[in-house]
N, C-alpha and C positions, 0 to 999 in steps of 0.2 A: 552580538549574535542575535539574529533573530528566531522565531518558531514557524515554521510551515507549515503548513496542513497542506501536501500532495496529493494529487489524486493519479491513479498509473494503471489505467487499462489493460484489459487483455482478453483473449481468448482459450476455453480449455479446449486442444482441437479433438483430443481423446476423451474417452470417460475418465471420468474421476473421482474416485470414491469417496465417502464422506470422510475415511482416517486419513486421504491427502492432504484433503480440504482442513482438517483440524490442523494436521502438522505445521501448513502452512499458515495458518493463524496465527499455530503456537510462538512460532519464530518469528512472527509477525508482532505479538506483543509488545517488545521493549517502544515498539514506532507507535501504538497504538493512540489514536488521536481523541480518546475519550480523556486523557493527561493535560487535555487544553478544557479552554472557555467553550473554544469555538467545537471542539469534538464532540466535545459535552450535550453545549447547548442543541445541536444541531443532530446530534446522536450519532453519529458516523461510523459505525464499523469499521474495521481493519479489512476485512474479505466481505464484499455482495457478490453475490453469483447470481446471473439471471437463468432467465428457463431455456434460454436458449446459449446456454455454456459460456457467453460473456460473462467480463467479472471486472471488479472495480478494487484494486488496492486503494485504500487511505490510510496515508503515512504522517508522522509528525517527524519532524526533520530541523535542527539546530544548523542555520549556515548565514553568510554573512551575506549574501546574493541569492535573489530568485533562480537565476539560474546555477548557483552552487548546490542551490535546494535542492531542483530539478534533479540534479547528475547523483546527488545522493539517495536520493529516491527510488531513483532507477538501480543503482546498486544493489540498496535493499533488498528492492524487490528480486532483483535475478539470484540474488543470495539464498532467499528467502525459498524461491521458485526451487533451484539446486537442492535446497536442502530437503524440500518435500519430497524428490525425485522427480520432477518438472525440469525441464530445458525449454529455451528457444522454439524448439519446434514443437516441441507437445501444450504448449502456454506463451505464445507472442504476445509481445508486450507493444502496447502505443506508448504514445508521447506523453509523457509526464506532464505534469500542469497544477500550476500553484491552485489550492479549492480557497487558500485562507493563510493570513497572517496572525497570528495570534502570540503577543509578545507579555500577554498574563499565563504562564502558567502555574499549575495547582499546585 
């Protein structure tokens, strides 16, 4: 197995309050990519939100293919999205995308 550090865009199309926004971290945690070298060094956040309601998940993800990473990733995240009270339409999600391999973890 390998370690990925994903990256899984998206958009909030609603507002969204900052106890969303935490929830969604909070659940976000176990994937948090600050657990690597590479999250570390690079300091990477689990949730950026931009000012114009974009937002960047980065995830750490255990899979044996880039594209296995991918798919898990994206699960995560709609998981993740569900559990704040976010769906599909209130928070569409882009394409996942490997940001980093990182096969030291801490």
């Amino acid at each position: 197995m390998t370690t990925y550090v994903i990256s899984v865009p998206g958009t909030f199309t609603t507002g969204v309050e900052a106890g969303t926004r935490t929830r969604l971290a909070r659940s976000l945690r176990p994937a948090d990519p600050h657990g690597t070298r590479l999250g570390d060094a690079e300091d990477l956040d689990v949730l950026s939100v931009n000012d114009d309601n974009t937002f960047t998940l980065r995830l750490t993800v255990e899979a044996d293919t880039g594209p296995h990473a991918e798919e898990e990733a994206r699960r995560l995240a709609d998981s993740a999205l569900r559990d704040a009270g976010l769906d599909e339409r209130t928070a569409p999600l882009g394409p996942a995308v490997i940001t980093g391999i990182d096969s030291d973890v801490r």
